[in-house]
N, C-alpha and C positions, 0 to 999 in steps of 0.2 A: 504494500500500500504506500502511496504517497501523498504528500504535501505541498500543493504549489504556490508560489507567490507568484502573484497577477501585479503590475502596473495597473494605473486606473483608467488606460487606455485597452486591459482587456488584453496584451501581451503577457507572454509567461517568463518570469525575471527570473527565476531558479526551480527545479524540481528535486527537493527529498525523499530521497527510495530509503525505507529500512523499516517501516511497521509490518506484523507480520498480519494485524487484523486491520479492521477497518477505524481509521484515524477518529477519534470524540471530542478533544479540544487543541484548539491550538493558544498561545500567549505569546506577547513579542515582551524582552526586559526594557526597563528604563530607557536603555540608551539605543534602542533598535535592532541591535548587531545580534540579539542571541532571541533564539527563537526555541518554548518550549514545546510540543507535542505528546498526548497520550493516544493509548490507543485500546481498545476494547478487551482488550487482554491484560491492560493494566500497565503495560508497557512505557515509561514516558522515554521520552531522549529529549535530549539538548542539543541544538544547533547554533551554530556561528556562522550569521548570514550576514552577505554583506550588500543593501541594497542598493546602494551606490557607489558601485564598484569603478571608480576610475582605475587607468592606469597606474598611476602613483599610489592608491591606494591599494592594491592589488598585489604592486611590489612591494611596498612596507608590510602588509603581510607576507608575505613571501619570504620576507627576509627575516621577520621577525619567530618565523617557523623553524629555519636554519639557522639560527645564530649561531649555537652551541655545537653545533654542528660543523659550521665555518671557524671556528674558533679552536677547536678540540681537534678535529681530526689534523695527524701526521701526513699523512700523504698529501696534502692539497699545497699545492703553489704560493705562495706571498701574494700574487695578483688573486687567485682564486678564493685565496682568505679574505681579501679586502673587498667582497665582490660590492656588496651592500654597502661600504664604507660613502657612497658617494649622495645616497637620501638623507 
């Protein structure tokens, strides 16, 4: 089962797959970005949606998902470390 968020023009701006029944409430938090759902199984999840997804913001996540990553790992480059360095 999924979850979609619609634009108010009736466009589909993301689809959530992962309920295994049929979706009962959905909640957005305070600040928009995280979206709750249950589902008739009693199921909830938490999403991190982002509805205005620019490119800049898109990449600041993106980077903000690999930090520790870029950071820690031995094998990666000095350029490849600094990828994010420049948001």
């Amino acid at each position: 089962m999924t979850v979609k968020l619609w634009t108010l023009k009736g466009e589909v701006v993301q689809t959530l797959g992962g309920h295994r029944s049929g979706v009962k409430s959905v909640s957005f938090g305070p600040d928009g970005q995280q979206l709750v759902s249950s589902d008739s199984s009693g199921n909830v999840i938490l999403w991190n949606v982002m509805l205005e997804a620019t490119p800049e913001r898109l990449l600041t996540r993106g980077c903000n998902w690999v930090e520790d990553y870029l950071q820690t790992n031995p094998h990666l480059s000095a350029e490849e470390r600094n990828l994010c360095d420049r948001l």
